[in-house]
Structure formats: structure tokens, C-alpha cells
C-alpha positions as CSV (number, residue, x, y, z in Angstrom):
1,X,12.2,-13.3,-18.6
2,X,9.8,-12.4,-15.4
3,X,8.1,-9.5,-16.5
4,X,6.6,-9.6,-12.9
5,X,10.3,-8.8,-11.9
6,X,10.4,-5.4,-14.0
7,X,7.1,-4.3,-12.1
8,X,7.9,-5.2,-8.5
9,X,11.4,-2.9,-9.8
10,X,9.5,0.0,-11.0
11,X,7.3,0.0,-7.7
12,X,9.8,0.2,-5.4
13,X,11.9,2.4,-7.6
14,X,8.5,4.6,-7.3
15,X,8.8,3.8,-3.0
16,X,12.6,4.9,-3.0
17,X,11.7,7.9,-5.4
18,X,8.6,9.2,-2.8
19,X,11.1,8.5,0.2
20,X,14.0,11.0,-1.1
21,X,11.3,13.1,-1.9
22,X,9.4,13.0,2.0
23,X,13.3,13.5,3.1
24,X,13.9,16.3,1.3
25,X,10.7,18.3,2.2
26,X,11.0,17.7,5.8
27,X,14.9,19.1,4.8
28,X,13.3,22.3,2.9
29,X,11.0,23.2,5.7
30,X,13.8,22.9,8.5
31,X,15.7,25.2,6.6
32,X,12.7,27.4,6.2
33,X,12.1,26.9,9.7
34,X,15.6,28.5,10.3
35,X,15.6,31.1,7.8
36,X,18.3,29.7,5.5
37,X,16.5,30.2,2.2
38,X,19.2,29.4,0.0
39,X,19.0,26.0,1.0
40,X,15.2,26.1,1.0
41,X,15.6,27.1,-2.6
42,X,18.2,24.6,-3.6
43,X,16.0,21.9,-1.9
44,X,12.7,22.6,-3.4
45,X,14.4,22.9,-7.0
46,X,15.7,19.6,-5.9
47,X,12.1,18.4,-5.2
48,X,10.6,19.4,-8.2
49,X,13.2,17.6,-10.5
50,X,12.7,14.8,-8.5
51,X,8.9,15.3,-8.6
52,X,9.5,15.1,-12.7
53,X,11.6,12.5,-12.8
54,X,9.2,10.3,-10.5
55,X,6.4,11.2,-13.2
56,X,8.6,9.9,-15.9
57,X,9.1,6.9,-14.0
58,X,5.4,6.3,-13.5
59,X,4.9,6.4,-17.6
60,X,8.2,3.8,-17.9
61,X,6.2,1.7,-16.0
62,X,2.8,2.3,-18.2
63,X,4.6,1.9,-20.7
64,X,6.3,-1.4,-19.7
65,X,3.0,-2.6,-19.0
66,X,1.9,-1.9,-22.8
67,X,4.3,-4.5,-23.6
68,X,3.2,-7.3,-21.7
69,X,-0.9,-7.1,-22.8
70,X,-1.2,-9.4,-25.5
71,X,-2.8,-7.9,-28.8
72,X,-4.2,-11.4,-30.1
73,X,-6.3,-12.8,-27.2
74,X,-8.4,-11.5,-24.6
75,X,-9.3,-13.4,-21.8
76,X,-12.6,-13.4,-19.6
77,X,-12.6,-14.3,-15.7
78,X,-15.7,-16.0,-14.7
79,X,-16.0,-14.1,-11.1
80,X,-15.7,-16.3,-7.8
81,X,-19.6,-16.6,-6.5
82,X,-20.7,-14.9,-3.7
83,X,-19.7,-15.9,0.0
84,X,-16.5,-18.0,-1.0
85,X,-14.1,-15.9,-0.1
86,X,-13.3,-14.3,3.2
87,X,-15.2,-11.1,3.3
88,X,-13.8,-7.8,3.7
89,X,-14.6,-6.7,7.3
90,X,-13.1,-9.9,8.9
91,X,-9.9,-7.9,7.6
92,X,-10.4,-4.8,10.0
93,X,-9.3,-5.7,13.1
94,X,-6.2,-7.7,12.0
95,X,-5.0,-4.8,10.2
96,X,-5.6,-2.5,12.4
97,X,-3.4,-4.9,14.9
98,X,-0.8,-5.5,12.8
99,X,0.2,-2.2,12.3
100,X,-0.2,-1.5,15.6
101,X,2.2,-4.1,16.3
102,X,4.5,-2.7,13.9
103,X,5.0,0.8,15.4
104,X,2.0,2.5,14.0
105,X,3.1,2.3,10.4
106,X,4.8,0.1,8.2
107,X,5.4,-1.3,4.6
108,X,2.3,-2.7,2.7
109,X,4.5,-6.2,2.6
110,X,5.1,-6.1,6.6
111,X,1.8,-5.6,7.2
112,X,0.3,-8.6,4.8
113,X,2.6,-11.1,6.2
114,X,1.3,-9.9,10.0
115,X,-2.4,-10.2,8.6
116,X,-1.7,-13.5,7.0
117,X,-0.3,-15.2,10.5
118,X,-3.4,-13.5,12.1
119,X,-6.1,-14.8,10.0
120,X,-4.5,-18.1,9.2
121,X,-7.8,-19.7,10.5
122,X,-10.4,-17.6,8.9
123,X,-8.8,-18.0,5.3
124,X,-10.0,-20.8,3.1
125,X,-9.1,-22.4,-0.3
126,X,-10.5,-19.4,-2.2
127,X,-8.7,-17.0,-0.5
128,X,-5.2,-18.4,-1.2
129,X,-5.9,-19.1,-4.9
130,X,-4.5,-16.7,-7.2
131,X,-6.6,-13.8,-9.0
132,X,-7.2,-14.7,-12.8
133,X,-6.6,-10.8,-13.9
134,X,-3.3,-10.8,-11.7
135,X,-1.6,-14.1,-10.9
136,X,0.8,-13.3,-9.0
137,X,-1.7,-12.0,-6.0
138,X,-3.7,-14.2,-4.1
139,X,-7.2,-13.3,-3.5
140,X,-7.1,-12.6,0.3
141,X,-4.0,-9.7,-0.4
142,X,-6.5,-7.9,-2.8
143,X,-9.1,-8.5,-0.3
144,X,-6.7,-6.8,2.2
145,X,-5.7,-4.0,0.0
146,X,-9.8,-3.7,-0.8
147,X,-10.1,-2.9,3.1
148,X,-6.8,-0.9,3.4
149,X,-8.7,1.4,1.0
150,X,-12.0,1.5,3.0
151,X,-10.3,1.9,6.4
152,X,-8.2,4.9,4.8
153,X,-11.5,6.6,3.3
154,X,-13.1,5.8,7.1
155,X,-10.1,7.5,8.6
156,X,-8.5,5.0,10.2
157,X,-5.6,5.0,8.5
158,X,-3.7,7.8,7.1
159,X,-4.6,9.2,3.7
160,X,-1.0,10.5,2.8
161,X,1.7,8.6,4.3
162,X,3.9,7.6,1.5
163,X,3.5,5.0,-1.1
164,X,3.4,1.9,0.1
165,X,3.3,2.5,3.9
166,X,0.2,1.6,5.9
167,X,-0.4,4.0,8.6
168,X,-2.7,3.8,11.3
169,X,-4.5,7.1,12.6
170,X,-5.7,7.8,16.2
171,X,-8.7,7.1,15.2
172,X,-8.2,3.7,13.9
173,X,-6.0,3.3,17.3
174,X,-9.2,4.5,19.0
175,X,-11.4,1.9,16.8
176,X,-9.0,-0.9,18.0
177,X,-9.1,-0.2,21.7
178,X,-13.0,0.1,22.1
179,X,-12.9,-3.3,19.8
180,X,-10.6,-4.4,22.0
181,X,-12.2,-3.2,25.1
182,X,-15.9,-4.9,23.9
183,X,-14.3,-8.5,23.1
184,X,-12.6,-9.0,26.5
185,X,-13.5,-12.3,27.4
């Protein structure tokens, strides 16, 4: 049995979940919008079961995870020494780019594969080996997911666009061009 399988299920379960649930709002406030508050009503009910159910979904999935932590052995992870790995920042700009490229937004997987073609000369051994505390990421993703995180809390990329969607904001396209715009060679 993968167990790996069941999560990569349960998160885009979750994705599908947050999708119907982005559609529907932007349903609820049209109808709002045109003063049909019947629907409205019918929508938002519809919202908030689906709001529950996501929430029950979430705790499957914590729960699922209970199962797989073995209770007999613990393992420690000596961590990777300092300056072996591709750092952070070299991540910015080929983020930034690649979801540029892709319209402005696009899946977390999308955007990785972009990032990887772009940076296939700046990552090393260490980067593609996989992380002890979750094997089935290599290094550089987490890395890239580290920097999604700081570019998002730096406003460069959207705060709430749904789960698993990077999103660029004008602010990260303003970032890029004056990059840009200083490495013309």
C-alpha cells in the first residue's frame, strides 16, 4: 500500500473542496449583486455545509496521518550543514517568472516544474536529495515552498488565492520588471 497515495488524495480532495467553494461564493454574491436572495440563501447554506464537510475532511486526513507515525521508533535527522543547499533567495526571481509565464497564477505543481527547468544549473546534489522527515520531497521543492511563503508574507504573491494556487501580485509583477529592467545586459 502507498500511504503517500492516500495523502496526495486527501490534498487534492481538499483543492477540489476549496474550488466548489470559491465557485459558489462568486455564485452567492452575483445573485446578491442582482437581488435574488433566495438563491443567495440557498448558496451560502450550500457554502457552509461544504465549509463543514471540508473541515471533516481536513481531520480524515489528520487522522490518516496518525496511522502512518510509527509508535516503536523515533528517528533523528542530522540537519544538512550550512551552504550546501541552494539558498532561498536564488528562488525569487524564478518564481516570480514562472508564474508570470503561467498567466499570473497557477497550481503549486505547474509552478515547481517551471522553477525546476529554470534553475536546472544553480541546483546541486543536495538540492535533489530527498528530505529525511518527508521522502517523498526533494530538498529544493521545500526550499521553493520556504520562499513561496516569504514572497507571500513580502506581498508578492497573493495571501488568499485558493489552496494550492500560487498567485503573483502587482507588486511581485512590479519586483520582476525593475529586476528585470536592472539585469539587462
Amino acid at each position: 500500500m502507498n500511504k503517500e497515495n492516500v495523502n496526495v488524495a486527501f490534498e487534492l480532495l481538499l483543492e477540489e473542496i476549496e474550488s466548489v467553494i470559491n465557485e459558489l461564493d462568486k455564485e452567492a454574491e452575483k445573485a446578491l449583486k442582482n437581488s435574488d436572495y433566495e438563491n443567495a440563501k440557498e448558496t451560502i447554506e450550500k457554502i457552509i455545509k461544504l465549509t463543514i464537510f471540508r473541515e471533516k475532511v481536513k481531520e480524515l486526513k489528520k487522522e490518516w496521518g496518525s496511522f502512518l507515525i510509527p509508535t516503536t521508533t523515533i528517528k533523528t535527522y542530522k540537519k544538512l550543514p550550512r551552504g550546501l543547499r541552494t539558498p532561498e533567495d536564488e528562488f525569487i526571481i524564478p518564481i516570480l517568472e514562472s508564474i508570470e509565464e503561467l498567466g499570473g497564477k497557477a497550481p503549486m505543481r505547474e509552478v515547481l516544474k517551471k522553477v525546476e527547468q529554470k534553475m536546472r544549473n544553480k541546483l546541486n546534489e543536495y538540492d535533489y536529495e530527498e528530505l529525511p522527515s518527508e521522502p517523498s520531497k526533494k530538498r529544493w521543492e521545500n526550499t521553493a515552498q520556504w520562499c513561496r511563503n516569504t514572497l507571500v508574507s513580502e506581498g508578492l504573491l497573493s495571501n488568499n488565492s485558493p489552496r494550492g494556487i500560487w498567485e503573483i501580485t502587482d507588486k511581485g509583477r512590479a519586483y520582476l520588471f525593475k529586476f528585470k529592467k536592472n539585469n539587462v545586459s
